[in-house]
C-alpha positions as CSV (number, residue, x, y, z in Angstrom):
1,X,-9.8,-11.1,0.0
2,X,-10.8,-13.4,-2.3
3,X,-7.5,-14.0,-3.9
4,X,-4.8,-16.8,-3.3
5,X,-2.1,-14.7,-1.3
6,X,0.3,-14.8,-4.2
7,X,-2.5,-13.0,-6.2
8,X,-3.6,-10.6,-3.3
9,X,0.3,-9.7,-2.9
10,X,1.2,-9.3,-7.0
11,X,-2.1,-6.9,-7.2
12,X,-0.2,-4.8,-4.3
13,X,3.1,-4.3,-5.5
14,X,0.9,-3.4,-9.0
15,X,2.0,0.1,-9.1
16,X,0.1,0.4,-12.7
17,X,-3.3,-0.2,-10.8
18,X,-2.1,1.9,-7.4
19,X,-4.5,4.9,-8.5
20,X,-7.3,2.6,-8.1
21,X,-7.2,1.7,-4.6
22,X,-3.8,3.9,-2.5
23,X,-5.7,6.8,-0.9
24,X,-4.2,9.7,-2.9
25,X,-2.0,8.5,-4.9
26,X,-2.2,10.7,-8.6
27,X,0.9,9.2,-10.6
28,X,4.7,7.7,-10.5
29,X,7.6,9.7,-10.5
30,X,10.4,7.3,-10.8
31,X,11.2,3.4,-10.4
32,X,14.6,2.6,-9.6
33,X,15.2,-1.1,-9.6
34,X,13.6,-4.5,-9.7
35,X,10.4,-3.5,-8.1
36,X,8.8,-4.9,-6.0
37,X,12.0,-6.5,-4.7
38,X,14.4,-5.6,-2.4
39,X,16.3,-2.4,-3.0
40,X,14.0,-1.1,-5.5
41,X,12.7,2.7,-5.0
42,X,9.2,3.7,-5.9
43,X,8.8,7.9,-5.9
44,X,5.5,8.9,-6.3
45,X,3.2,12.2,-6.4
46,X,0.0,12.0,-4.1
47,X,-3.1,14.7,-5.6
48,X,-2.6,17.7,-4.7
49,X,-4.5,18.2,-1.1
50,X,-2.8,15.1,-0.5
51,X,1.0,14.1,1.1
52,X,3.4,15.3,-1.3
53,X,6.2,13.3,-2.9
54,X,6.7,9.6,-1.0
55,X,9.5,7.9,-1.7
56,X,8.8,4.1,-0.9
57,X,12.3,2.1,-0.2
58,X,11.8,-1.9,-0.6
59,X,13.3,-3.5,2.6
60,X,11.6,-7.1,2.4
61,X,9.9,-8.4,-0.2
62,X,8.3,-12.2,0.1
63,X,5.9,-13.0,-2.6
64,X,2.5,-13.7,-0.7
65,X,3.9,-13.3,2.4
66,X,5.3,-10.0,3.2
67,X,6.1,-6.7,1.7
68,X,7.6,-4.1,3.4
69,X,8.8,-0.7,2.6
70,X,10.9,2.7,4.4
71,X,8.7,5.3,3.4
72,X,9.5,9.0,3.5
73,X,7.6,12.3,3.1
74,X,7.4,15.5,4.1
75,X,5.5,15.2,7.0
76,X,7.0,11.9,8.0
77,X,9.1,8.7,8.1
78,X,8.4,5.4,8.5
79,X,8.1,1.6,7.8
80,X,5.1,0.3,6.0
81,X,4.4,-3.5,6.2
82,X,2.0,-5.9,4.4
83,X,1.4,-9.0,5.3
84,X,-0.7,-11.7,3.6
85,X,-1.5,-14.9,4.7
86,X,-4.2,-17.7,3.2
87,X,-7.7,-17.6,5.1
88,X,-11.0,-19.3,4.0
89,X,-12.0,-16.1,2.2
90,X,-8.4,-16.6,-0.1
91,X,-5.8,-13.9,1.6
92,X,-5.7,-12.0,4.9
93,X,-4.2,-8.8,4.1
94,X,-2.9,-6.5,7.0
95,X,-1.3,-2.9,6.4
96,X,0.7,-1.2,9.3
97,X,2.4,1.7,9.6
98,X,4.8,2.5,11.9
99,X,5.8,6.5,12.0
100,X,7.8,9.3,13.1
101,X,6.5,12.8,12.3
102,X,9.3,14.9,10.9
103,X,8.2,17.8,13.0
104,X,10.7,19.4,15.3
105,X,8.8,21.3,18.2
106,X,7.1,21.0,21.1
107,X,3.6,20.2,19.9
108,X,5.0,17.3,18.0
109,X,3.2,14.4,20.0
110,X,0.2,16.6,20.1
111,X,-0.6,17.2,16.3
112,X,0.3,13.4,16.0
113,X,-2.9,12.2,18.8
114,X,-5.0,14.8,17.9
115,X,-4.5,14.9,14.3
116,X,-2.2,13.0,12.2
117,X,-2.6,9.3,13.9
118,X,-6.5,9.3,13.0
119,X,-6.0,10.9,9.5
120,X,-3.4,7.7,8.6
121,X,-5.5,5.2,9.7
122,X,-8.6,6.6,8.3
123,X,-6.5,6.7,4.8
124,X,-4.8,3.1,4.9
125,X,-8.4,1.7,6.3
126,X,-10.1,3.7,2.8
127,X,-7.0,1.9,0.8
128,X,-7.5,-1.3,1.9
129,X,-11.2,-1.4,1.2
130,X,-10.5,-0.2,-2.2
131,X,-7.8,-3.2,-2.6
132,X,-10.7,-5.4,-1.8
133,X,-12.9,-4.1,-4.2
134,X,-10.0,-4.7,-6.8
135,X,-9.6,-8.2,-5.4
136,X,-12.9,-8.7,-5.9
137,X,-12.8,-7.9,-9.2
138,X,-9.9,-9.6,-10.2
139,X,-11.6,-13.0,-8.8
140,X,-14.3,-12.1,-10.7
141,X,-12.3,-11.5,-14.0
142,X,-10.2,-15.0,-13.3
143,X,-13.9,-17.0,-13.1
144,X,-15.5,-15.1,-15.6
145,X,-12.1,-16.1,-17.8
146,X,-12.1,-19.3,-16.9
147,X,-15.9,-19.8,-18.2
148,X,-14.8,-18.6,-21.4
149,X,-11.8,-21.1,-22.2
150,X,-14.5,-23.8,-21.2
C-alpha cells in the first residue's frame, strides 16, 4: 500500500469510508466506545444478500501495527486480525480470519470446505483490493495536497 503504516491502519479503522472498500458492508448500526480502541463495539448492517448484522468487538488495537477484532454474526464467530507493517511500497497490510460456523449439525465441516471457507476468502481478498485502491487514492490526495501548499 502506498501509505506509511500509521496512515494504511487509521484509513482501516475509518468506519466513515468502510462502504468503499468492506465487501458488503451498507451502513453502521451503533458505536459503543472509543473506536478503534480496545473495548469499543462496532454493529453494522451488511446489504441485503449479504451477512446480516456483525458485531465487531475491539480486542487489540496498536496504531500501525495491529488491529484486531471478535466478530459475530449469524452464520459465525470469530477473530479478525490486521496487521500492518512498513515495506518499500509504504505498508504491508494482512487480513486473517479465524472462524467457527455457528451451525450445529452434522454437515457443519462440510458446508464450511465446500462452501463457506472459499466465499470468506474470496470477500476479504475483494476488501483488501478495494483498501488498496483507497490507499492509492489517499497517497495521491496527500501529493496532490502537498503541490498545492508549495
Amino acid at each position: 500500500m502506498p501509505l506509511a503504516p500509521e496512515a494504511a491502519f487509521a484509513l482501516w479503522t475509518d468506519v466513515q469510508r468502510w462502504a468503499s472498500f468492506v465487501e458488503g458492508f451498507a451502513h453502521v448500526l451503533e458505536l459503543k466506545g472509543d473506536w478503534p480502541h480496545a473495548g469499543s463495539r462496532l454493529t453494522w448492517k451488511s446489504i441485503p444478500e449479504g451477512r446480516g448484522t456483525v458485531l465487531e468487538q475491539v480486542t487489540e488495537s496498536l496504531p500501525g501495527q495491529t488491529f484486531v477484532t471478535q466478530v459475530h454474526e449469524e452464520r459465525l464467530t470469530g477473530i479478525q486480525t490486521v496487521r500492518f507493517a512498513e515495506d518499500a511500497e509504504g505498508a504491508y497490510v494482512e487480513l486473517q480470519l479465524d472462524y467457527e460456523l455457528s451451525r450445529e449439525d452434522g454437515l457443519k465441516k462440510i458446508v464450511d470446505v465446500l462452501f463457506v471457507r472459499r466465499a470468506l476468502t474470496d470477500a476479504l481478498a475483494r476488501t483488501l483490493m478495494r483498501f488498496r485502491t483507497e490507499a492509492i487514492e489517499d497517497a495521491e490526495a496527500a501529493v496532490r495536497a502537498a503541490r498545492e501548499r508549495r
